[in-house]
C-alpha positions as CSV (number, residue, x, y, z in Angstrom):
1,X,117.7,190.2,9.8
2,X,120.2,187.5,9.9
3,X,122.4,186.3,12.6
4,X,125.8,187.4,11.9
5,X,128.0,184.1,11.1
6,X,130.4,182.8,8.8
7,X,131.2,180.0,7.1
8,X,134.6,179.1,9.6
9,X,132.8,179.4,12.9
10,X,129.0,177.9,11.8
11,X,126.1,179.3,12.9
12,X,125.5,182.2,15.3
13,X,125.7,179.9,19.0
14,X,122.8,181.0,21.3
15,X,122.7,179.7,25.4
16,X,119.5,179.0,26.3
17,X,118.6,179.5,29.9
18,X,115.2,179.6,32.2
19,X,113.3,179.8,35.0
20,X,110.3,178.7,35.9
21,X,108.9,181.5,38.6
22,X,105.1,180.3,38.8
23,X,102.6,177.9,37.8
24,X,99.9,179.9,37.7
25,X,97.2,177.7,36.3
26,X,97.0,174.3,35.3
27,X,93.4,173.6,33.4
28,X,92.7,169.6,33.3
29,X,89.5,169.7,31.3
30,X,90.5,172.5,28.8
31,X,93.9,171.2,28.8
32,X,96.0,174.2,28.6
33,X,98.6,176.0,31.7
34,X,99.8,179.2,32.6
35,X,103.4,179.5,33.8
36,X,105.5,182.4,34.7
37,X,108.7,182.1,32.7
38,X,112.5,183.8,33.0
39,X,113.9,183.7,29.5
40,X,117.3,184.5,28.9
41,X,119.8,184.2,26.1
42,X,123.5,184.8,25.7
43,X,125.6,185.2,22.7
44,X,128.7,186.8,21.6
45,X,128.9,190.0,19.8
46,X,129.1,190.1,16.3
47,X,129.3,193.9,15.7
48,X,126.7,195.4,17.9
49,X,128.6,196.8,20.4
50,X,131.1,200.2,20.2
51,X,135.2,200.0,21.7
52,X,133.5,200.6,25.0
53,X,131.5,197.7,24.6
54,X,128.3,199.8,24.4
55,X,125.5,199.2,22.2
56,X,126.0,201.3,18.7
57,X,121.4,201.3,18.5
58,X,118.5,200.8,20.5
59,X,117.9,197.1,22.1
60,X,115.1,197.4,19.7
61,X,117.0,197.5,16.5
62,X,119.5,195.1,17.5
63,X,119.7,192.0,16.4
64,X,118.4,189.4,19.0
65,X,117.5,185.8,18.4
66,X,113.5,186.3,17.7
67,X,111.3,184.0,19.3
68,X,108.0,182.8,19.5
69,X,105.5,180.3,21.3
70,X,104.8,177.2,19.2
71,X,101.5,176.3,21.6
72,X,100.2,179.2,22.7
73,X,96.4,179.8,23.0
74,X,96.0,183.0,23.8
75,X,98.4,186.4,23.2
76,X,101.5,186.4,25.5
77,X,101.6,188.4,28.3
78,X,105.3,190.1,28.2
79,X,106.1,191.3,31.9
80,X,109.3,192.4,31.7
81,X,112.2,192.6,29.3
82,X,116.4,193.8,29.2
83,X,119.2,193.5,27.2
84,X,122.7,194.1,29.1
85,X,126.4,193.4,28.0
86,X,129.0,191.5,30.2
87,X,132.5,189.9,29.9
88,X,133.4,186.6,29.1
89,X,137.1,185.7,29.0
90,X,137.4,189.1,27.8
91,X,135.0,188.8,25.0
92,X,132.1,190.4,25.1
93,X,128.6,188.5,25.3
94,X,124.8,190.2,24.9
95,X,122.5,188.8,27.5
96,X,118.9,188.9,26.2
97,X,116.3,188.8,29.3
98,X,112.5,188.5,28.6
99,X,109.7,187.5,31.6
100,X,106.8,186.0,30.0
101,X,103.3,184.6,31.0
102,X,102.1,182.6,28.1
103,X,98.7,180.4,28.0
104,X,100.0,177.5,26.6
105,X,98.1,174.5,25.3
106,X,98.7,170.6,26.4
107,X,97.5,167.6,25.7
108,X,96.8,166.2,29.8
109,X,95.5,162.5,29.4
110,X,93.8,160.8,32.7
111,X,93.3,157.8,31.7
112,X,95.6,156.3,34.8
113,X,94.3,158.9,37.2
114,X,94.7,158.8,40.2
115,X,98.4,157.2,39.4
116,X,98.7,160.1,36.5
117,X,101.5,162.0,35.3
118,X,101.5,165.2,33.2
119,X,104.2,166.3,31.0
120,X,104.2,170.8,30.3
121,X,105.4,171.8,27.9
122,X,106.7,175.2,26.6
123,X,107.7,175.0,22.8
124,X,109.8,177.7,21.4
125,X,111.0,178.7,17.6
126,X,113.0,180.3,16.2
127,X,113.1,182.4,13.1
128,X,116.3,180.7,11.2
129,X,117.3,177.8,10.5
130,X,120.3,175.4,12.3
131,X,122.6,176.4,9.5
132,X,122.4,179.8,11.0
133,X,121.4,179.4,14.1
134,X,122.3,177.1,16.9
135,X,120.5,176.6,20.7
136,X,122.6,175.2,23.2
137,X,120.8,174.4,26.4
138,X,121.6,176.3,29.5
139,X,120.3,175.7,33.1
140,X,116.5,175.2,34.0
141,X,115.7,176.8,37.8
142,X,112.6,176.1,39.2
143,X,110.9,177.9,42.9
144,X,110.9,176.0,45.2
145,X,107.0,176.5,45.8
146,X,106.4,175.0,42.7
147,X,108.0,171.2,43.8
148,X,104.9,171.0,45.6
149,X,100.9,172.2,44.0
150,X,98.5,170.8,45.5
151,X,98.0,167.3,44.4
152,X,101.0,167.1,42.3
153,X,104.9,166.6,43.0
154,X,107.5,168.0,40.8
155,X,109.4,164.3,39.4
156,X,111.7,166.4,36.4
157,X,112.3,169.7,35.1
158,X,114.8,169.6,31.8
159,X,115.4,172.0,28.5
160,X,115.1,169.6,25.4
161,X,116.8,171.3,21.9
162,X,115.0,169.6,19.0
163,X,114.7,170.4,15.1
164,X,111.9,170.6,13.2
165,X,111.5,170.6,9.5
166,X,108.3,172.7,8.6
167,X,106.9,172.6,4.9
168,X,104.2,175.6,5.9
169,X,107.2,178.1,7.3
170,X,110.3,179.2,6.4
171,X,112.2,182.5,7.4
172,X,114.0,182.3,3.6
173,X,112.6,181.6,0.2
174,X,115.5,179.2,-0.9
175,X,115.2,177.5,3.1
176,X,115.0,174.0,3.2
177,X,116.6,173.2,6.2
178,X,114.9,172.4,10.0
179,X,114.6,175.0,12.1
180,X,115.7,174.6,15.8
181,X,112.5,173.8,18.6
182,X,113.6,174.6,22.8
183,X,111.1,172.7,24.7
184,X,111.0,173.6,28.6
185,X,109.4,170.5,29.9
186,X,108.0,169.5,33.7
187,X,107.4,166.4,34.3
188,X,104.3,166.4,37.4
189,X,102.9,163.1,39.0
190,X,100.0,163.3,41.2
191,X,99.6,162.2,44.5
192,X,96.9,159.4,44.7
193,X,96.7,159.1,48.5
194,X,93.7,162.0,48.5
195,X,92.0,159.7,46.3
196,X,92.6,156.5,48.0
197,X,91.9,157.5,51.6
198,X,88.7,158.7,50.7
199,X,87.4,156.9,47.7
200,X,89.3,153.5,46.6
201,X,90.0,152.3,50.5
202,X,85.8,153.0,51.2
203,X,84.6,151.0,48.0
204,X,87.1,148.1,48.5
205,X,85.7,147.6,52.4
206,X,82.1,147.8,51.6
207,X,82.6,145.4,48.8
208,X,84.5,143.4,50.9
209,X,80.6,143.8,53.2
210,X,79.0,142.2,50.8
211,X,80.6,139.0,51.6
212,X,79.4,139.1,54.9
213,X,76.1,137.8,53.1
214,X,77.1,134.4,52.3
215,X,76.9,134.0,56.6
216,X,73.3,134.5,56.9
217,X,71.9,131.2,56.9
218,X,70.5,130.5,53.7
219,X,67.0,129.8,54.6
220,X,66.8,133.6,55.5
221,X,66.7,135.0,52.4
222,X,64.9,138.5,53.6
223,X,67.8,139.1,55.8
224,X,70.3,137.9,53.0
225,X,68.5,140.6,50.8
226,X,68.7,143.3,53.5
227,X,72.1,143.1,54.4
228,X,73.0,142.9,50.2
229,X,70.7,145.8,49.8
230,X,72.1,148.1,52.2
231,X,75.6,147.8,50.5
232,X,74.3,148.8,47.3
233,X,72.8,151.8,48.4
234,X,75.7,152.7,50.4
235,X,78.4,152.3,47.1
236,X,75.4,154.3,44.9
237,X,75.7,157.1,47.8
238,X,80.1,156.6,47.4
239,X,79.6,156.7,43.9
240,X,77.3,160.2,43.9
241,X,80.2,161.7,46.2
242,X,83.1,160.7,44.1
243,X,82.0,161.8,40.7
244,X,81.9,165.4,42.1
245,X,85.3,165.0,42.9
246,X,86.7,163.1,40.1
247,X,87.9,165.2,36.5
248,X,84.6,165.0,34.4
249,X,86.2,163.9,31.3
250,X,84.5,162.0,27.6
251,X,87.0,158.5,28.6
252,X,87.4,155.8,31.2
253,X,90.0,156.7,34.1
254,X,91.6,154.0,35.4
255,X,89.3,154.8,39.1
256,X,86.1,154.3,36.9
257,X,87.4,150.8,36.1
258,X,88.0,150.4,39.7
259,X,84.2,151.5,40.2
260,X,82.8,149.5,38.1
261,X,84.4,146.3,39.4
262,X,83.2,146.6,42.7
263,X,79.7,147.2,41.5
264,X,79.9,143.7,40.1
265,X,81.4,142.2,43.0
266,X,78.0,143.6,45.0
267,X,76.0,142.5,42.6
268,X,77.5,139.2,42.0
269,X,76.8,138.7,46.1
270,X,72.9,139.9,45.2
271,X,72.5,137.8,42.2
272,X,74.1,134.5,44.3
273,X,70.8,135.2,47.0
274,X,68.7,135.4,44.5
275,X,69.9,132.0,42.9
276,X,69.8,130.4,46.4
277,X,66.2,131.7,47.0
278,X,65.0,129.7,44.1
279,X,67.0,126.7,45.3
280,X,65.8,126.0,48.2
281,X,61.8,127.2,46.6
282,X,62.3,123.9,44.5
């Protein structure tokens, strides 16, 4: 059904407001998270509502501004859902409430991990276009408990209002127009210092061992070789440790470049004993 507008006051005007209760999941190699989502609308009544400002059908048969997930994965979970009536300089506005928990797929690149950050986003449309509906955006809350998972730190939280234009849907035959997109984003950045304590700090002072090499004299090559030799096996055993902990994913993060650096600084170190070894044979 369409919104009830006309052509002196525009389209129907829906507030767009959230919160975001939970993070439930947040998937790095299947790229997809689970939040816990407060949705509510407002808008002003257009001739749903009796003298006594109650409702003249059932919630159901109302008309509400209908809604769907534009990147869900999976069927959303609907927890709870209301539809109540209060005053607004004496006018009387409809205030849609839904709780949702949708699977949501998202594209979560690592190619700068550790020094990532992810954007989440929840994508909403709508069912008419902006000439008949309009989405103004209201306040984003988050929990507190969520400013702080794990390895990641809440940076940004914001409601974006976009259009779309989309050639494979339209609520009308004769529609040509874009259709109005709500994005709930949250901007997360990781914190690297796990990472660095325990893997980049270890791997930069054992490479920085393998200078201690070059003061061995040179005629003792065995001892050159055994000091060189004991490094390598010791960023091989690193290197075992950290792939268990790093995101097993099909592209270079910005730690394997890191890795692989420090390999060739150790090896350089081995291959410059080998090269005085041969010197001082001729």
């Amino acid at each position: 059904r369409k919104p009830g507008h006309d052509s002196k006051h525009g389209p129907k005007v829906v507030l767009f407001s959230c919160m975001i209760n939970n993070l439930l999941e947040v998937n790095l190699i299947d790229e997809y998270f689970k939040p816990d989502l407060a949705i509510l609308m407002d808008w002003m009544d257009d001739g749903e509502l009796k003298k006594d400002w109650s409702l003249k059908r059932k919630t159901e048969d109302m008309w509400k501004p209908w809604m769907q997930f534009g990147n869900t994965i999976e069927k959303v979970e609907e927890v709870e859902k209301n539809t109540d009536v209060y005053s607004l300089r004496k006018r009387p506005v409809i205030c849609s409430y839904r709780r949702v928990i949708p699977t949501l797929g998202q594209q979560m690149p690592l190619k700068q991990f550790p020094f990532d950050k992810l954007n989440l986003d929840a994508e909403i449309q709508f069912g008419w276009t902006t000439k008949e509906l309009k989405i103004v955006a209201g306040e984003m809350e988050i929990d507190p408990k969520i400013r702080q998972l794990n390895e990641y730190v809440l940076i940004d939280h914001r409601i974006i209002v976009r259009e779309h234009k989309y050639q494979y849907f339209t609520c009308y035959d004769d529609s040509s127009d874009p259709y109005p997109e709500v994005v709930m984003r949250l901007t997360l950045a990781r914190n690297p210092w796990y990472y660095i304590m325990r893997l980049v700090m270890p791997q930069l002072l054992l490479s920085f061992m393998a200078l201690t090499t070059f003061q061995v004299p040179a005629e003792e090559v065995v001892d050159r070789f055994s000091v060189s030799g004991t490094i390598v096996l010791s960023e091989i055993a690193l290197y075992f440790i950290a792939v268990q902990m790093l995101p097993r994913v099909p592209y270079v993060m910005r730690i394997d470049l890191w890795f692989t650096w420090c390999f060739a600084l150790v090896f350089a170190a081995w291959g410059q004993n080998g090269l005085v070894y041969q010197f001082m044979k001729e």
